[in-house]
N, C-alpha and C positions, 0 to 999 in steps of 0.2 A: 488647706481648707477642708471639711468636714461638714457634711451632712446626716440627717438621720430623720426618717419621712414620716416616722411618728412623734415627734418632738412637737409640735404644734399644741399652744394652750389652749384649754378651752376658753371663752370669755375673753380671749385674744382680739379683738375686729383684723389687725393685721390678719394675723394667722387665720380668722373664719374666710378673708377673703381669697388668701392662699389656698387655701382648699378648697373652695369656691371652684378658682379658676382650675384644679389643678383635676376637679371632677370633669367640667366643662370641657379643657385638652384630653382627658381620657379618653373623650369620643370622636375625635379629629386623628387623622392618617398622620403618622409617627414617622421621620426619617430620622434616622442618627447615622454619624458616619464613623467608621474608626478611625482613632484619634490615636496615630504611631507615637505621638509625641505623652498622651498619656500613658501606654504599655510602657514607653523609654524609664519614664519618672518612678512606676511603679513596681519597675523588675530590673532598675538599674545593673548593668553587667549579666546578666541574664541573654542567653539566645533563644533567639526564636523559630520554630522550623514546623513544617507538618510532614507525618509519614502514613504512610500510608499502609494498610492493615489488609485482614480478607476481606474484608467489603468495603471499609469507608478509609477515608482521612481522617488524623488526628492533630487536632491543631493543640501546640505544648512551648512551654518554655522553659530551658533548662537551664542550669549554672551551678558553681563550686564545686566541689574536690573533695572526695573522701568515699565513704560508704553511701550505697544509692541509696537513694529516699524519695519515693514515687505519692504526691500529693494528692486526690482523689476531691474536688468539689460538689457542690449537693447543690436542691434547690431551690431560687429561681437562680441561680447563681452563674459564673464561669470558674476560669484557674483562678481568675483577677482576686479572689476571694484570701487569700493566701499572700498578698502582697505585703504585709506586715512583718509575717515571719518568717515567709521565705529569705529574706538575706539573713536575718539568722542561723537559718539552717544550713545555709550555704557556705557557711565560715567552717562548717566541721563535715560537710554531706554533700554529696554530687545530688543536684536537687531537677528532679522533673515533674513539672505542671499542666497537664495535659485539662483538654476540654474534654468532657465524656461523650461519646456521640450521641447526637440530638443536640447535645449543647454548644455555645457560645458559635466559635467558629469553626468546630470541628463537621466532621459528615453528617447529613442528614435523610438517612436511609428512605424512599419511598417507600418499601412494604408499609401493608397494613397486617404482616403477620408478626405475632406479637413476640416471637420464638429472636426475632429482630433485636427487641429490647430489654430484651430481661437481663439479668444481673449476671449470667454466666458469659453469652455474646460478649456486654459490656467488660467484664473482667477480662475476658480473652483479648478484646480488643487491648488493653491493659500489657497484657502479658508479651505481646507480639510488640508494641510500643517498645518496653523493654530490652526486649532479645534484639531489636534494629539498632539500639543504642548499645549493643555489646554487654550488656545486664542479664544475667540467669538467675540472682539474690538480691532480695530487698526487701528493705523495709516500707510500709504502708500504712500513712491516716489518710484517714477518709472522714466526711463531714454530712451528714445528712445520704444525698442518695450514695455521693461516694463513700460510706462506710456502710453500703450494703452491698456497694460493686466488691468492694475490700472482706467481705467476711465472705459473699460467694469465692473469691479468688483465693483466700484461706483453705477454706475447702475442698476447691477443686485443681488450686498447686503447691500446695503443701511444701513443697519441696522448691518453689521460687520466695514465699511468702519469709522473711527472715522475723520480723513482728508485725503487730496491727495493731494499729491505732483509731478507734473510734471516738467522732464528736458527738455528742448532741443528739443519738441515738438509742433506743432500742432494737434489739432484734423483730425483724418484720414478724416472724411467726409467733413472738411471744403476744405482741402486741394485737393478732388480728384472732390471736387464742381466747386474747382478753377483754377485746372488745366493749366500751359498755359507752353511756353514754358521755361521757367527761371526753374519753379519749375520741368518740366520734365528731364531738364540738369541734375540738380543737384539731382535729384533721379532717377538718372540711372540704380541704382543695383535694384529697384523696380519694374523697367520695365523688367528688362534681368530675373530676378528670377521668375515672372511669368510666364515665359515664357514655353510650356510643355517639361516637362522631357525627356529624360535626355542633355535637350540641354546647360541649366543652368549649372546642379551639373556636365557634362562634363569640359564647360569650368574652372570655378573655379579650380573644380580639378585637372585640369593639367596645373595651375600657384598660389596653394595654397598661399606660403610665398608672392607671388611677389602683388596678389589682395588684402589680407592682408595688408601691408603696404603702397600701394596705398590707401585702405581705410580708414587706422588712418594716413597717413602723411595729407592727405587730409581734412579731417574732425578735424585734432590737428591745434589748433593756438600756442598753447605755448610749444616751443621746450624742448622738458626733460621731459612734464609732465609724459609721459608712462613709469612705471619702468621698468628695465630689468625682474625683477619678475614676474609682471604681464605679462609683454607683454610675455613671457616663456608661461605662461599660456594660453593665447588667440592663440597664436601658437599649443601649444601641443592640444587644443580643436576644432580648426579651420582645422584642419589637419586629423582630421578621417575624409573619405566619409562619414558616417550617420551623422555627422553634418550638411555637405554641403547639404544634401540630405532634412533632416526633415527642416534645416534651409530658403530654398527654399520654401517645402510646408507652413511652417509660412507664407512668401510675400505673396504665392498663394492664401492664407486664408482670404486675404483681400476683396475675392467675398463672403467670407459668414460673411465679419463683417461689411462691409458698408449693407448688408440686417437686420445685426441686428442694426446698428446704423440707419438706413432708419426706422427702426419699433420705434425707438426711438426719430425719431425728434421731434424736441422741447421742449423734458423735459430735466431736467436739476438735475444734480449733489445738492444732498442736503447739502452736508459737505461743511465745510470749502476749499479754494483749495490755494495753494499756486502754480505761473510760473515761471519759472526761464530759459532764455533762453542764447544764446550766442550771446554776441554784435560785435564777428570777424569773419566778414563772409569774410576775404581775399578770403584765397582758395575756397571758394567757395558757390559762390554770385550764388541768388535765391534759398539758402536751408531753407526748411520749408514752405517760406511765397511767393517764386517766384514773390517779389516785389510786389502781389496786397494785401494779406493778413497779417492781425495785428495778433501779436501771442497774446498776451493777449485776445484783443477783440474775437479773434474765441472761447476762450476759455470760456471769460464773456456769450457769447450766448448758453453756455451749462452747465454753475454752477451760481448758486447765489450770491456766497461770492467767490470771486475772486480776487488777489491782485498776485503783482508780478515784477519782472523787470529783464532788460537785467545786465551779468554779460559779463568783457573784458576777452573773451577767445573764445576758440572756442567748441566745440561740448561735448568736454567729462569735463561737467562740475566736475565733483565730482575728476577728476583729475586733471584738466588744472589749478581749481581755490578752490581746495578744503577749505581752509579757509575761503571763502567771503560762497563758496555753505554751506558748516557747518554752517557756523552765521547764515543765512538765515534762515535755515531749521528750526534752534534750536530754531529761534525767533519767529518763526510761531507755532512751535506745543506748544511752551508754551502760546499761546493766544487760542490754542483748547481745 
């Protein structure tokens, strides 16, 4: 079964009243529990384990044989996001799906220093994940926040990183270079999460479900893509305050990663990179490139070997279109 929480017609009565209600539970106290029985269905053969890092736990689930292939998810999301193509990938690739901390069920740092959560920390946490699993080389996609933890970890292991793989992204620095109003619409929850505490994790939290699906109806082009499963998942994770909370300071973090991408201008990604973005911007026009900006090309100005192209869907590639994103992927790392 198959959900998608922007699918609702308008001049539906059903559907007006489902969203009715679903406004109404937004502001009522949320419990979800985990559901071992869904991770089983969704990561069949897959093990599950957390390790523990210099500061936090990471919660990860790994499976098959071959060259590692380290999955990086974005947000509001977990690894669960990945459940489509991970057994694909597992047919040719020793596959690890880690929660990034702040997220899903991985650590959730108390600092309110922001040094906590920026993209270098996060990649490092990354790295060390890796080397516990006997890994020194690998390959890397990432999907929204995790292809910015993925191009800092470019950057700063050059020598672990074997390619990179981004979804659905632009480079943070090109983007906040370019700023205009198209791309501020559409990165709204950018601005609002920044914003100082607790003005942010207030609001979210006392309309959890309801900014939740605002968020993936909005950002989904292809209706059904999200299971009931996962989305189970992204709910029960989205739904504790320390998510809301550390998932805030991640946005916030973007003052200490545009200082480290500022240290870094002009050099560029030595690996291979493969882009892969989305070609439906219905819902929502000016996301990533706010009409001045080429997703590829910001990308060419910070890798050497750069290739890539738009797929027909919208944001959550590796679900909306996980067939075309699989081939892709597949076809790339076998020319690394």
């Amino acid at each position: 079964m198959s959900r998608h929480a922007g699918s609702a017609k308008r001049g539906d009565p059903e559907a007006n009243r489902d969203s009715q209600s679903s406004r109404e539970r937004a502001y009522s106290p949320i419990t979800v529990s985990r559901s071992a029985t869904n991770e089983a269905a969704m990561f069949e053969g897959f093990s599950r384990t957390r390790i523990e890092v210099s500061s936090v736990g990471i919660n990860l689930v790994h499976g098959g044989e071959g060259p590692p292939l380290l999955l990086l998810h974005g947000y509001p999301q977990t690894h669960a996001m990945w459940h489509k193509v991970a057994p694909r990938f597992a047919e040719h690739y020793t596959v690890v799906a880690p929660d990034l901390r702040g997220y899903g069920d991985s650590g959730k740092p108390a600092s309110d220093d922001l040094n906590d959560f920026c993209k270098r920390t996060s990649a490092q946490d990354q790295v060390e994940v890796m080397a516990a699993l006997g890994i020194d080389r690998f390959h890397v996609v990432g999907h929204d926040r995790g292809a910015r933890v993925g191009h800092r970890m470019a950057l700063d292991h050059p020598e672990r990183v074997r390619s990179f793989t981004s979804l659905d992204v632009v480079a943070s620095q090109a983007a906040f270079d370019n700023m205009n109003r198209d791309l501020a619409y559409s990165w709204f929850h950018w601005h609002l999460m920044r914003q100082p505490s607790p003005f942010p994790e207030t609001l979210i939290g006392n309309s959890v479900k309801f900014y939740l699906d605002f968020l993936l109806g909005q950002w989904t082009a292809v209706d059904g893509a999200i299971t009931d499963e996962a989305y189970a998942e992204y709910l029960r994770c989205f739904s504790n305050p320390e998510t809301i909370r550390t998932t805030c300071m991640d946005y916030r973090a973007i003052a200490i990663d545009l200082i480290h991408d500022e240290a870094d201008r002009g050099r560029k990604i030595s690996c291979p990179m493969l882009v892969l973005w989305a070609g439906n911007m219905a819902r929502r026009p000016g996301w990533q490139t706010g009409g001045k900006l080429d997703m590829i090309g910001s990308w060419q100005e910070r890798a050497g070997n750069v290739r890539g192209r738009a797929l027909d869907c919208g944001h959550f590639l590796a679900e909306e279109a996980p067939d075309e994103t699989a081939r892709d992927i597949l076809a790339f790392l076998s020319d690394c």
